[in-house]
Every structure is written in structure tokens, then in C-alpha cells.
MIDREN-400620 format. One record per residue: residue number from 1; x negated, y, z negated of N, C-alpha, C, O in turn; residue in one letter. Coordinates in steps of 0.1 Angstrom, whole numbers, plus 5000, padded with zeros to 4 digits. Each point is the difference from the previous one (the first is absolute). Last residue first. Example, Ala and Ser with C-alpha at 12.3 -4.5 7.8 and 13.67 -1.06 7.14 Angstrom:
<pts>
@nr:2 nx:4872 ny:4978 nz:4929 cax:4991 cay:5011 caz:5000 cx:5008 cy:5011 cz:4992 ox:4995 oy:5011 oz:4999 rest:s
@nr:1 nx:5002 ny:4932 nz:5002 cax:5009 cay:5012 caz:5000 cx:4991 cy:5012 cz:5000 ox:4990 oy:5000 oz:4993 rest:a
</pts>
This chain:
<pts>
@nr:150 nx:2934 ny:4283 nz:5195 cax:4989 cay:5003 caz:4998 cx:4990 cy:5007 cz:5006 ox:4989 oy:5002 oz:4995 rest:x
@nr:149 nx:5061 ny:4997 nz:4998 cax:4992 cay:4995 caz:5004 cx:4991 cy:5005 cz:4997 ox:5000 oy:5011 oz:4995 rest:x
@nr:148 nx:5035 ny:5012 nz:4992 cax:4994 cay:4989 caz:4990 cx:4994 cy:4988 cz:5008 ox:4999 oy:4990 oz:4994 rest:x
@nr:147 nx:5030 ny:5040 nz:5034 cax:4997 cay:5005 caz:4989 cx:4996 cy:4988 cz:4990 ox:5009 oy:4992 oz:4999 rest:x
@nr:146 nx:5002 ny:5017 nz:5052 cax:4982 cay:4989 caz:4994 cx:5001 cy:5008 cz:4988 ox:4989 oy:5006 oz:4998 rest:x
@nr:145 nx:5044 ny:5004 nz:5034 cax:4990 cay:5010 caz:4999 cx:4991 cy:4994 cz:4993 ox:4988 oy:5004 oz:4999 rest:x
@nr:144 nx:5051 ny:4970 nz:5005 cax:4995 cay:5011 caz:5016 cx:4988 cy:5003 cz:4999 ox:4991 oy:4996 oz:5008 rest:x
@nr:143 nx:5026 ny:4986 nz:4954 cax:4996 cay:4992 caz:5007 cx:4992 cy:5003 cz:5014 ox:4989 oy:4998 oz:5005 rest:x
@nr:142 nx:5038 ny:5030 nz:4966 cax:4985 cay:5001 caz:4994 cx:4995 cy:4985 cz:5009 ox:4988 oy:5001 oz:5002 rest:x
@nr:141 nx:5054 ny:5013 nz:5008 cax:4992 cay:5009 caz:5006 cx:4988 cy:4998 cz:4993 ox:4990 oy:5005 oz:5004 rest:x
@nr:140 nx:5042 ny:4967 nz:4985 cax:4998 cay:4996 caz:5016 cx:4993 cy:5011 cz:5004 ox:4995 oy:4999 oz:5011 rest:x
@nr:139 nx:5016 ny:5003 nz:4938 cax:4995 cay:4988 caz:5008 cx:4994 cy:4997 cz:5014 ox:4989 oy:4995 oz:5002 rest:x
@nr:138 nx:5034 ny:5037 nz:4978 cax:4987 cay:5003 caz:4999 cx:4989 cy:4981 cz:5004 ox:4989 oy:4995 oz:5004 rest:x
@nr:137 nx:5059 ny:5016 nz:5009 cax:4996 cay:5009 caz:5003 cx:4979 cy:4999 cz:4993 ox:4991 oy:5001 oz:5008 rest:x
@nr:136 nx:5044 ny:4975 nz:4971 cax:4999 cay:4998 caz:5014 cx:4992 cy:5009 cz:5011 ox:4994 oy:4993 oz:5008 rest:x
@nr:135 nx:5018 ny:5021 nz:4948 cax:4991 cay:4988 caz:4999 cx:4995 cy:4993 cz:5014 ox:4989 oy:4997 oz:5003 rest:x
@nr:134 nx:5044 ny:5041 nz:4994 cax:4985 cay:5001 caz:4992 cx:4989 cy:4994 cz:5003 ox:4990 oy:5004 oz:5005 rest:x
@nr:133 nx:5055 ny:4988 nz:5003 cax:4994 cay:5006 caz:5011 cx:4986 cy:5000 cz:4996 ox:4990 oy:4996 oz:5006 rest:x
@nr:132 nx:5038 ny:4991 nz:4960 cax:5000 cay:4986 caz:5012 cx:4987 cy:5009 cz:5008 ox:4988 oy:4996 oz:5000 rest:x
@nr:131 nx:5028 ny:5031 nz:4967 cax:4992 cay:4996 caz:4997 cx:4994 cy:4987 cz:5011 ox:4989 oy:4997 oz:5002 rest:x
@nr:130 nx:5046 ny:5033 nz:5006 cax:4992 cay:5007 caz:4999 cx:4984 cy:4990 cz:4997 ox:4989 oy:5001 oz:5007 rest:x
@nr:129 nx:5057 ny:4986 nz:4989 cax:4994 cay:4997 caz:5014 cx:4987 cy:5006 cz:4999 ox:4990 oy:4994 oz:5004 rest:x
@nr:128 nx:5030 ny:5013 nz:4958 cax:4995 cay:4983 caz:4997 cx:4997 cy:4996 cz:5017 ox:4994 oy:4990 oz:5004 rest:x
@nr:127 nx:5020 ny:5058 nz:4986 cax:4984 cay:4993 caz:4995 cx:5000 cy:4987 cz:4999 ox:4990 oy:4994 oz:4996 rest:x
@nr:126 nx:5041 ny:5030 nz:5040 cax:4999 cay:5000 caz:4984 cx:4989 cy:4994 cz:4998 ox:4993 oy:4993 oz:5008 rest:x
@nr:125 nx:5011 ny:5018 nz:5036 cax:5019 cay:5011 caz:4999 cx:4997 cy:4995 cz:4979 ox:5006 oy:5007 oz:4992 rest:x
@nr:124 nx:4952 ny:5002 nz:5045 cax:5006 cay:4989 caz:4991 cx:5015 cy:5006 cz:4995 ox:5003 oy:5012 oz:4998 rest:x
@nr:123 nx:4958 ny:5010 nz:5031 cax:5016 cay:5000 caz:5006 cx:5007 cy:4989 cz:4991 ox:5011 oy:4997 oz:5005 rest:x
@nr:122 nx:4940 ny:5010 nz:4989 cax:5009 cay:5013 caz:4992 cx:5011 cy:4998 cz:5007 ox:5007 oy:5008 oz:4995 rest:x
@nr:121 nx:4961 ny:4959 nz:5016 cax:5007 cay:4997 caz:4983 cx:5009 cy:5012 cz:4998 ox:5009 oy:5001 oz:4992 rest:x
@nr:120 nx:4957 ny:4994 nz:5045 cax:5008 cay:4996 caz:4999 cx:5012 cy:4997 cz:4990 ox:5011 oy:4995 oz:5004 rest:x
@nr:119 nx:4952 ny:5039 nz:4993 cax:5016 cay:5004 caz:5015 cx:5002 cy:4985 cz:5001 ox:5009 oy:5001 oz:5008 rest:x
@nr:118 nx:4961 ny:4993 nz:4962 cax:5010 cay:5011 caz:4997 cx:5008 cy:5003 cz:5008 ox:5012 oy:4998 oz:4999 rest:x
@nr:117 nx:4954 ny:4971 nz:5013 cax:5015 cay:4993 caz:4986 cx:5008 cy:5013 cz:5000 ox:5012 oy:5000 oz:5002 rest:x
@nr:116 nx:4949 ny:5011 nz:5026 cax:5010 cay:4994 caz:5004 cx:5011 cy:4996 cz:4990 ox:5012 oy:5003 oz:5000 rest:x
@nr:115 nx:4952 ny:5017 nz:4978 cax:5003 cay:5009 caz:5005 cx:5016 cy:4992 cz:5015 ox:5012 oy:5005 oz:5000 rest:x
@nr:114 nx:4956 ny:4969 nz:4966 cax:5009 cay:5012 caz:4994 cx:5009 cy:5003 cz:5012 ox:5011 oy:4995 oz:5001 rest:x
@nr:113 nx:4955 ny:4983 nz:5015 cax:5015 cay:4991 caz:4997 cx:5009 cy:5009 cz:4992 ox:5012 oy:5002 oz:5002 rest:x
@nr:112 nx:4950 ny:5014 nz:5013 cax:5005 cay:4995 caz:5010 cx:5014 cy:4994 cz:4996 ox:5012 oy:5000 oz:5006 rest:x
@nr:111 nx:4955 ny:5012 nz:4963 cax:5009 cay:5012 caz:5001 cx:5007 cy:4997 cz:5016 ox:5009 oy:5008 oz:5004 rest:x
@nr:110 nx:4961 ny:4956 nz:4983 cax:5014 cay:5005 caz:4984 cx:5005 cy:5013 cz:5008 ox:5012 oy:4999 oz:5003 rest:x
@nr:109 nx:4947 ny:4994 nz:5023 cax:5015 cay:4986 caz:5004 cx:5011 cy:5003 cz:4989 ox:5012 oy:5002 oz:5004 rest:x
@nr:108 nx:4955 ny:5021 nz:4985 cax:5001 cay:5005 caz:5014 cx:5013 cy:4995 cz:5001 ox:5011 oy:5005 oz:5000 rest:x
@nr:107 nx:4967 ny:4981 nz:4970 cax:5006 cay:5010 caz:4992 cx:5004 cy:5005 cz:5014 ox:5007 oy:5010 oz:4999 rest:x
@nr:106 nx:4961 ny:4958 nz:5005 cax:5012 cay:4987 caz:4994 cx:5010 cy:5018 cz:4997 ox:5011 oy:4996 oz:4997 rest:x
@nr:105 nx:4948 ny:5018 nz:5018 cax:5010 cay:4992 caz:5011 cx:5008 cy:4998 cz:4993 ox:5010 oy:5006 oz:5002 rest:x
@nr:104 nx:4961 ny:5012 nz:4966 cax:5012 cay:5004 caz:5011 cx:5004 cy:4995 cz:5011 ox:5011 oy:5005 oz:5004 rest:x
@nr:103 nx:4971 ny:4981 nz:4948 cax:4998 cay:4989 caz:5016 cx:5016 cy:5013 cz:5011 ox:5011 oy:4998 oz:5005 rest:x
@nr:102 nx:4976 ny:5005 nz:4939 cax:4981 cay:4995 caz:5011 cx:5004 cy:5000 cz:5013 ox:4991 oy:4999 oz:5009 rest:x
@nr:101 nx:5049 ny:5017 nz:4968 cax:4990 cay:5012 caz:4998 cx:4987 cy:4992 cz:5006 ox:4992 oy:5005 oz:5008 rest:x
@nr:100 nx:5056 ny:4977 nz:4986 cax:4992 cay:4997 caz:5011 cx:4989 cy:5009 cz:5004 ox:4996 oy:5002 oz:5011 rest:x
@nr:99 nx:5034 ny:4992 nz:4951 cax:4998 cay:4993 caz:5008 cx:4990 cy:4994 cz:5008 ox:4994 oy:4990 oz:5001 rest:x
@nr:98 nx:5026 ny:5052 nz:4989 cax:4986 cay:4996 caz:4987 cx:4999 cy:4988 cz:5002 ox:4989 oy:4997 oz:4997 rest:x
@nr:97 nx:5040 ny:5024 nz:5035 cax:4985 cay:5009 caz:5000 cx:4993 cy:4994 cz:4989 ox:4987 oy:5001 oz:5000 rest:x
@nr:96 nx:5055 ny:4985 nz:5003 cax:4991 cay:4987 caz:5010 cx:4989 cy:5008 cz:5002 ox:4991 oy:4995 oz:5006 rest:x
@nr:95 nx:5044 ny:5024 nz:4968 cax:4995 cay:4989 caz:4996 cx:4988 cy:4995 cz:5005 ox:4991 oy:4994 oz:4994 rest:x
@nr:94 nx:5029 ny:5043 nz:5023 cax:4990 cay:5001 caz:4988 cx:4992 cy:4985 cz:4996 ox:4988 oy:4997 oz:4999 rest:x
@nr:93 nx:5047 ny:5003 nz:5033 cax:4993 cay:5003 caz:5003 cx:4986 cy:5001 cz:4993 ox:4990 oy:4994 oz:5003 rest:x
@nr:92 nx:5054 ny:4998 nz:4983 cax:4993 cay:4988 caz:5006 cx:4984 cy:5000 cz:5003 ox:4991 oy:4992 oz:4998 rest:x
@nr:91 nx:5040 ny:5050 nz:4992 cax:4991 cay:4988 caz:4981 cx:4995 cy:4991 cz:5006 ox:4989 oy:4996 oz:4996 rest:x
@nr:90 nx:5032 ny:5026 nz:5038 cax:4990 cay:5006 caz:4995 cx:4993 cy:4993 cz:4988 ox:4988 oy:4996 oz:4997 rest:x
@nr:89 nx:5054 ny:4993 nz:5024 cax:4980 cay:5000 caz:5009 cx:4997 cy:5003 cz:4992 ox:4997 oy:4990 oz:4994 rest:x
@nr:88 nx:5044 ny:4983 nz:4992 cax:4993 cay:5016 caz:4999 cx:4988 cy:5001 cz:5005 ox:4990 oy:4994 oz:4995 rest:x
@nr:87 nx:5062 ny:4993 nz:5016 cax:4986 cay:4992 caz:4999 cx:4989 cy:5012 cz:4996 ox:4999 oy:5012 oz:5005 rest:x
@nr:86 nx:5052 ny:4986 nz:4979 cax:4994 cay:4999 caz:5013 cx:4985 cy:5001 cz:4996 ox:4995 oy:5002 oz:4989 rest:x
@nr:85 nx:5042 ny:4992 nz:4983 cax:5002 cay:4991 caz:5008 cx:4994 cy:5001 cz:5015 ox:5003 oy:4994 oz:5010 rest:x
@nr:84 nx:5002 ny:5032 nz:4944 cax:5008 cay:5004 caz:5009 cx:5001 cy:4991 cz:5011 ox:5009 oy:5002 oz:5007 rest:x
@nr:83 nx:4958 ny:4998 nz:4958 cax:5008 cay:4990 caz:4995 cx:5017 cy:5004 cz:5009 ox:5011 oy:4994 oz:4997 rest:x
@nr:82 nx:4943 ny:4999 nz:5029 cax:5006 cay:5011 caz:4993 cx:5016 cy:4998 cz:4987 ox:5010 oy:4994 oz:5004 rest:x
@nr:81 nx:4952 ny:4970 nz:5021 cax:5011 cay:5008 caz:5002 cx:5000 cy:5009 cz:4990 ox:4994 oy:4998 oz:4989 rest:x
@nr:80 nx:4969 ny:4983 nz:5006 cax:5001 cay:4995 caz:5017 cx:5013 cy:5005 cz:5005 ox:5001 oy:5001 oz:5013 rest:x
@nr:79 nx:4981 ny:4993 nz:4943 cax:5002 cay:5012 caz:5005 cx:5000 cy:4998 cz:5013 ox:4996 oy:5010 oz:5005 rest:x
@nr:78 nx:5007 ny:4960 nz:4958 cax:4989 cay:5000 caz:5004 cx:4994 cy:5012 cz:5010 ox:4988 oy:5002 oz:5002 rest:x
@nr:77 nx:5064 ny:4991 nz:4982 cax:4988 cay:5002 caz:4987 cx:4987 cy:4995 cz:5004 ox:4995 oy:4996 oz:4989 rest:x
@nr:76 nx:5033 ny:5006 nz:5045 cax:5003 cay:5011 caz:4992 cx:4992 cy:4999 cz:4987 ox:4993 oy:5008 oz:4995 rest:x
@nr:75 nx:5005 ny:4954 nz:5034 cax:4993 cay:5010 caz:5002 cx:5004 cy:5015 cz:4995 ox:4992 oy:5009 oz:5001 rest:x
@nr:74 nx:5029 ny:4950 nz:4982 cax:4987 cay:5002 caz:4999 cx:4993 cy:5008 cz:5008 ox:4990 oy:5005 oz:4994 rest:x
@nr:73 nx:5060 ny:4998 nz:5012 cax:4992 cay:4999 caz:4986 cx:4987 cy:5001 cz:4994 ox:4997 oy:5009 oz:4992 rest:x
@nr:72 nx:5021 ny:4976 nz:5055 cax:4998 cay:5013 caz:4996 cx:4997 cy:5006 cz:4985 ox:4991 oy:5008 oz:4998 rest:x
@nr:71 nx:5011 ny:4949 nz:5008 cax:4992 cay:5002 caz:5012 cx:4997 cy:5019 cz:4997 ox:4990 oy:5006 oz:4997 rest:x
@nr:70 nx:5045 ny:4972 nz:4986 cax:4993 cay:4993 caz:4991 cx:4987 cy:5007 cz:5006 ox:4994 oy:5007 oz:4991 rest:x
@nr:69 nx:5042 ny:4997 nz:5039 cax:4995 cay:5010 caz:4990 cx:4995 cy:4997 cz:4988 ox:5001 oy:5010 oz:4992 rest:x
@nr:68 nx:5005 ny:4954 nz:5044 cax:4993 cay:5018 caz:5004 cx:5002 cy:5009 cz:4995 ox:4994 oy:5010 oz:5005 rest:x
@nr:67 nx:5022 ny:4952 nz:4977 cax:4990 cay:5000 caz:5002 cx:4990 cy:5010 cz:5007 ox:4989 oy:5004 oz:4997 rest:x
@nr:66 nx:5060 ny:4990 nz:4999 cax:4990 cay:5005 caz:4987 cx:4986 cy:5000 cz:4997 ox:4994 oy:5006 oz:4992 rest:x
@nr:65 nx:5030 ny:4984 nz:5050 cax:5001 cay:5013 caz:4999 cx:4996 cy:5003 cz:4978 ox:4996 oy:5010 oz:4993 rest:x
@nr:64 nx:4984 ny:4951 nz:5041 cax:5009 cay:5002 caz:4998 cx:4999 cy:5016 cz:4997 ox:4990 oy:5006 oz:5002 rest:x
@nr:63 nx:4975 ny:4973 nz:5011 cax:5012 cay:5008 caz:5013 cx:5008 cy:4999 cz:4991 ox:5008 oy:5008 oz:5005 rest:x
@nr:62 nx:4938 ny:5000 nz:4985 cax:5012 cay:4994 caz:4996 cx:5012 cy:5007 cz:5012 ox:5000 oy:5010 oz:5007 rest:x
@nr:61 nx:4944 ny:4978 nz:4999 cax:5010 cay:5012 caz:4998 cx:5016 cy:4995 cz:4998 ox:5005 oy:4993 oz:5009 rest:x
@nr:60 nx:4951 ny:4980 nz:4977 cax:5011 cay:5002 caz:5009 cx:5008 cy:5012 cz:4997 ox:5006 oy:5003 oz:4990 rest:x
@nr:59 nx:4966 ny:4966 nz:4975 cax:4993 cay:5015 caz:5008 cx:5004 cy:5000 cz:5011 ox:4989 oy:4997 oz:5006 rest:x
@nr:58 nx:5018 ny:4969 nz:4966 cax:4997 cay:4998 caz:5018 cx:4991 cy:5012 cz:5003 ox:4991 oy:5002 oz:5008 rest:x
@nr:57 nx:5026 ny:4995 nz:4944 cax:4988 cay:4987 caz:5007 cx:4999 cy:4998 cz:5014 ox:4992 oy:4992 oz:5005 rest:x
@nr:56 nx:5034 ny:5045 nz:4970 cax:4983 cay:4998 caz:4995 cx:4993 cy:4991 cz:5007 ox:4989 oy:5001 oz:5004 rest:x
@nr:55 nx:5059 ny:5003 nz:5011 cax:4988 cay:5013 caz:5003 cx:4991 cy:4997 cz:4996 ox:4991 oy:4999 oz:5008 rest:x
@nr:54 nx:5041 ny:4969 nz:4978 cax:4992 cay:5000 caz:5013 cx:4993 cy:5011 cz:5004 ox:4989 oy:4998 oz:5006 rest:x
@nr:53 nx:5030 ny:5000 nz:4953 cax:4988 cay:4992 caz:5003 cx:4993 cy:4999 cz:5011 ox:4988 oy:4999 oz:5003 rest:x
@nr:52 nx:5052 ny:5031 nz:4994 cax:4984 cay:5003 caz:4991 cx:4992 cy:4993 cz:4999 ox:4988 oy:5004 oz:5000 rest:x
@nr:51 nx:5054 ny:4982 nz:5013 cax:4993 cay:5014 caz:5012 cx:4990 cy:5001 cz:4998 ox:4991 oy:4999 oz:5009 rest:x
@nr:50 nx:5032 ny:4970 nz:4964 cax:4992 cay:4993 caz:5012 cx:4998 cy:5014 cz:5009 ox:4995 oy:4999 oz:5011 rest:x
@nr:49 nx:5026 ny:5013 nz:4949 cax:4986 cay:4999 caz:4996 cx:4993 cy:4988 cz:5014 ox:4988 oy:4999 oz:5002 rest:x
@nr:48 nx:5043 ny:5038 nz:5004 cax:5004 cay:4991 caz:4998 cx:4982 cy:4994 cz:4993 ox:4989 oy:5005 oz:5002 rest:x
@nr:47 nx:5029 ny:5047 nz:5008 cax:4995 cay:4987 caz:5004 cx:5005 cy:4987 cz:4998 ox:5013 oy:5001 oz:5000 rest:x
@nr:46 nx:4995 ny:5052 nz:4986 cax:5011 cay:4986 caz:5003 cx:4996 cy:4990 cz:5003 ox:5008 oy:4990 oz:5000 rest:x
@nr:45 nx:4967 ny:5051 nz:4992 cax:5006 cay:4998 caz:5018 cx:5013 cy:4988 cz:5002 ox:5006 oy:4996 oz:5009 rest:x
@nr:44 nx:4971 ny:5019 nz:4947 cax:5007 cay:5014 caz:5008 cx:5006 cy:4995 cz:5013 ox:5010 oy:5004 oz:5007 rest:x
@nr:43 nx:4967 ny:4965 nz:4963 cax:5011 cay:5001 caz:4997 cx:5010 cy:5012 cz:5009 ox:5012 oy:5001 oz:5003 rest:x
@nr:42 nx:4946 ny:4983 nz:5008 cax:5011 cay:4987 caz:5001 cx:5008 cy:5006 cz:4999 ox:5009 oy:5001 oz:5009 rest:x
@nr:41 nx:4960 ny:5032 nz:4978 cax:5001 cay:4998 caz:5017 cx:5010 cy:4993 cz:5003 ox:5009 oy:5005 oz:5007 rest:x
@nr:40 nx:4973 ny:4992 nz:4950 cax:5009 cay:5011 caz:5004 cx:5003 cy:5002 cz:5016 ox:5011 oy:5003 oz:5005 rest:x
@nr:39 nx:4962 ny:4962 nz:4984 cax:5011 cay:4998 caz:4994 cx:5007 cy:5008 cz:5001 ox:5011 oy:4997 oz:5005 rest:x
@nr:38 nx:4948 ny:5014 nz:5013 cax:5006 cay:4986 caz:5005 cx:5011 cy:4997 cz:4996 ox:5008 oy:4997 oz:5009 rest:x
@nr:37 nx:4967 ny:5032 nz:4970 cax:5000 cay:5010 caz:5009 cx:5012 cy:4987 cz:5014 ox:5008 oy:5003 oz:5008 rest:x
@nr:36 nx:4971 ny:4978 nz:4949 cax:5006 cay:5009 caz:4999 cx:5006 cy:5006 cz:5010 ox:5012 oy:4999 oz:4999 rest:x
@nr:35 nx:4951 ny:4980 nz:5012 cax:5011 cay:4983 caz:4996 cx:5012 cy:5012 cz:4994 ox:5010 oy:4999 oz:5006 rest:x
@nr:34 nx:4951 ny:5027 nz:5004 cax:5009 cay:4996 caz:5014 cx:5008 cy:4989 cz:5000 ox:5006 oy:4995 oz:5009 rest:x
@nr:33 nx:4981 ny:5048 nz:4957 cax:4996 cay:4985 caz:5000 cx:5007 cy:4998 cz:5014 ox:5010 oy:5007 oz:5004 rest:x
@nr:32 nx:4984 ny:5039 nz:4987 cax:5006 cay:4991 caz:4997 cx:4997 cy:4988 cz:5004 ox:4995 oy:4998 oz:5011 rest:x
@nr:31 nx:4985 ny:5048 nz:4983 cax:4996 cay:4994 caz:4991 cx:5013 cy:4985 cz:5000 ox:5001 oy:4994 oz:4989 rest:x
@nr:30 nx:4974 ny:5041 nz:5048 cax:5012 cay:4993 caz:4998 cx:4996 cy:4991 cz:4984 ox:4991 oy:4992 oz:5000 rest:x
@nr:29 nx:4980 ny:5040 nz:5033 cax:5002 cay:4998 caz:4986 cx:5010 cy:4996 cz:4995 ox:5001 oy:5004 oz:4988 rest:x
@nr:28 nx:4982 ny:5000 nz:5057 cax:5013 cay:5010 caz:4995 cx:5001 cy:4997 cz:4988 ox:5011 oy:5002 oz:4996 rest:x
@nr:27 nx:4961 ny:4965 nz:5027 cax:4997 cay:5016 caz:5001 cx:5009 cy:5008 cz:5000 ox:4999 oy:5008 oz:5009 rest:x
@nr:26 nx:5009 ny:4945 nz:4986 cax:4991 cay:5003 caz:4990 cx:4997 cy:5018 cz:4995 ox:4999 oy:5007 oz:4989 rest:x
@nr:25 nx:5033 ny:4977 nz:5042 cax:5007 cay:4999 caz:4986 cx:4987 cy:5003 cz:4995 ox:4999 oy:5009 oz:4992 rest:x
@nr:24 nx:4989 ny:4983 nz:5050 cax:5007 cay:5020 caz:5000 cx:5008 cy:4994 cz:4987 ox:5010 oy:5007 oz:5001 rest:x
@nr:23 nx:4971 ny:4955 nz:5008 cax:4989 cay:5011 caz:5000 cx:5007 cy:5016 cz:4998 ox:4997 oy:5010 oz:4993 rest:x
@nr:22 nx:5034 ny:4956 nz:5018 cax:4991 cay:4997 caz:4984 cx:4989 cy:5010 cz:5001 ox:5000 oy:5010 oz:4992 rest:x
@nr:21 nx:5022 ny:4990 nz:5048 cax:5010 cay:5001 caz:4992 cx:4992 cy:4999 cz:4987 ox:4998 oy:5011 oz:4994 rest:x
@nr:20 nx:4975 ny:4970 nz:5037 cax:5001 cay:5015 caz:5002 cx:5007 cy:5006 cz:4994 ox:4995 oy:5010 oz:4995 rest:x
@nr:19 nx:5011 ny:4945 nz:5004 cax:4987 cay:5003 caz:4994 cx:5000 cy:5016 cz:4999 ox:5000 oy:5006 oz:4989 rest:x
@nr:18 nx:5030 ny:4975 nz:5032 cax:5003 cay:5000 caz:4986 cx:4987 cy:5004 cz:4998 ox:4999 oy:5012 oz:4996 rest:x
@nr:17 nx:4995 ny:4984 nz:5049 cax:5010 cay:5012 caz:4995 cx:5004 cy:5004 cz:4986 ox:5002 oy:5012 oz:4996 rest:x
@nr:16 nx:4972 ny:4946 nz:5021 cax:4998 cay:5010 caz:4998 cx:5005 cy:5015 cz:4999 ox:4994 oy:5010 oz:4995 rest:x
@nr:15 nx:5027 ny:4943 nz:5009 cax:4993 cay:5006 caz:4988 cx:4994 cy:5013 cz:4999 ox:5003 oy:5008 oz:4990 rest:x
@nr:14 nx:5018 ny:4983 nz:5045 cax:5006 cay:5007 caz:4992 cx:5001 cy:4998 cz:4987 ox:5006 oy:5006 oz:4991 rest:x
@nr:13 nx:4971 ny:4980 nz:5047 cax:4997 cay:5015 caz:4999 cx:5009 cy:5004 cz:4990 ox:4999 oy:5012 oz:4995 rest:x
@nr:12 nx:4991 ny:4939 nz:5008 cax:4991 cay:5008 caz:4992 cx:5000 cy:5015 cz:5004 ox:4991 oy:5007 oz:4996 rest:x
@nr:11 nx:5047 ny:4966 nz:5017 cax:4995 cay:5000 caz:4984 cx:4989 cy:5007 cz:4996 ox:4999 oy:5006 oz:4990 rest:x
@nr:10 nx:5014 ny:4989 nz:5057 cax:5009 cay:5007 caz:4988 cx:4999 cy:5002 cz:4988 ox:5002 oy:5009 oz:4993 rest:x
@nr:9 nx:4976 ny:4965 nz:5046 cax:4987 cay:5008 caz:4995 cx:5014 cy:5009 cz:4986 ox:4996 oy:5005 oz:4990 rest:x
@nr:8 nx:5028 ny:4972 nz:5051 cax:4986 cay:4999 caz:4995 cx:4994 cy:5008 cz:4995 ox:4998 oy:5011 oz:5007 rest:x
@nr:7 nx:5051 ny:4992 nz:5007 cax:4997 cay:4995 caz:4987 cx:4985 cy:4997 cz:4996 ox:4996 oy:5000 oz:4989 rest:x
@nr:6 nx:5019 ny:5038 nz:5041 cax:5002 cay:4989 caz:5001 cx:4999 cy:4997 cz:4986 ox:4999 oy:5007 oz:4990 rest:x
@nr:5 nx:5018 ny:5038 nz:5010 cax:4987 cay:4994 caz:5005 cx:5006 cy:4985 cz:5000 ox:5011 oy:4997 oz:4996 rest:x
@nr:4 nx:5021 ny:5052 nz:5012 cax:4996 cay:4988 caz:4988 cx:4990 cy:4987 cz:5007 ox:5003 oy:4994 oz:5010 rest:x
@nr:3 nx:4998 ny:5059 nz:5007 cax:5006 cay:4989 caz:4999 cx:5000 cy:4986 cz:4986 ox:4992 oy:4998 oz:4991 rest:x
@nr:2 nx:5001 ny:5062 nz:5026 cax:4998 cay:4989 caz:4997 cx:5007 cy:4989 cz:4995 ox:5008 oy:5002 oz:4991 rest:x
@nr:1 nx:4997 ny:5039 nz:5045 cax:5004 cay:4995 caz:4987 cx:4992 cy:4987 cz:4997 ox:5000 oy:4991 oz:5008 rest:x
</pts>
């Protein structure tokens, strides 16, 4: 099972994960704004608006419980969940084929992390854990595997 990572280096894998999150909003033709896509999210998960700040500006996986489905929210509408609350390889997957179409290694390592997050994330009992695992998960395994090194 994977673990929850130290605190060094946190911010920039889970910059990079948003990032990856934004790229699969680009490449699924999402016509929603993400300061939009932000608000309905606040509003669906109940957030607090210090939930929401603090997610945008730490970029930290959220613990409270509105916050991990503020959490879940955004990856349902960037596709990373299913709006059923489970993780979707496959569109991830796609995603990270256009992605990552110059540099198959870096698409090697993507379907490494695809493919572990999934058996970790499918025993989630709901999608705002669903989403925790997610993130955690792509975090500590794209680290593993040197996803977005150089």
C-alpha cells in the first residue's frame, strides 16, 4: 500500500500532479473555467472558503472532510474520477498518451503510476477518500518512478 510521503520536496510533486490534473482538463475538452470549476466545487463539497484558499495556495492534499471532497469535485470534473467516484485509468491514461507523445519513457513511468493508483484507489469505501488516495498515491509513486524528472 502506498504511504503518505514525507513533507520534503511535497509541494513540488503535488504541484506536479495539478499540473497533470490541468493538462487532462485541457485534453478532454473541458470548456470549464477552473476559478469557476473552483466555486462549484466550494459550493458542492461545503468547503469553507479557508478550505479553498488553503488548497489553491499550499497546494496540500486536504484533511479536512470538505476538503477532501472539494478534492473530489475537481477531479470529477477534470476526469480523474468517474463522476461514480472511482479513478479512471483509462482517460488518465489517454491523457498522458498526448502528453507524453515526444518522451516515451516519461509515458512509461505515466502508465506506471496509472496503473498502481488504480489497485490503489479501487478499495475507496467514497470519492472524497477516493480522491485523498488518488493524489497521494500519484504523488509517492511518480516520485518512485522519476515521473517529470528530467
Amino acid at each position: 500500500m502506498v504511504t503518505n510521503m514525507d513533507t520534503g520536496g511535497t509541494l513540488f510533486k503535488f504541484t506536479v500532479f495539478l499540473v497533470f490534473t490541468t493538462l487532462l482538463l485541457m485534453v478532454v475538452g473541458q470548456e470549464l473555467d477552473p476559478e469557476k470549476m473552483y466555486k462549484m466545487c466550494q459550493q458542492k463539497s461545503n468547503a469553507t472558503d479557508d478550505e479553498l484558499s488553503s488548497f489553491l495556495k499550499s497546494q496540500s492534499i486536504p484533511t479536512t472532510e470538505h476538503g477532501k471532497c472539494l478534492l473530489a469535485c475537481i477531479f470529477e470534473n477534470t476526469g480523474v474520477l468517474t463522476k461514480e467516484g472511482k479513478y479512471n485509468a483509462d482517460g488518465i491514461y489517454e491523457m498522458a498518451k498526448r502528453s507524453y507523445d515526444k518522451s516515451p519513457e516519461q509515458l512509461v513511468k505515466a502508465k506506471k503510476v496509472v496503473d498502481t493508483c488504480a489497485k490503489e484507489v479501487e478499495d475507496s469505501v467514497n470519492k472524497c477518500e477516493a480522491a485523498v488516495k488518488a493524489a497521494n498515491c500519484t504523488m509517492v509513486v511518480s516520485q518512485k518512478v522519476g515521473l517529470g524528472s528530467a
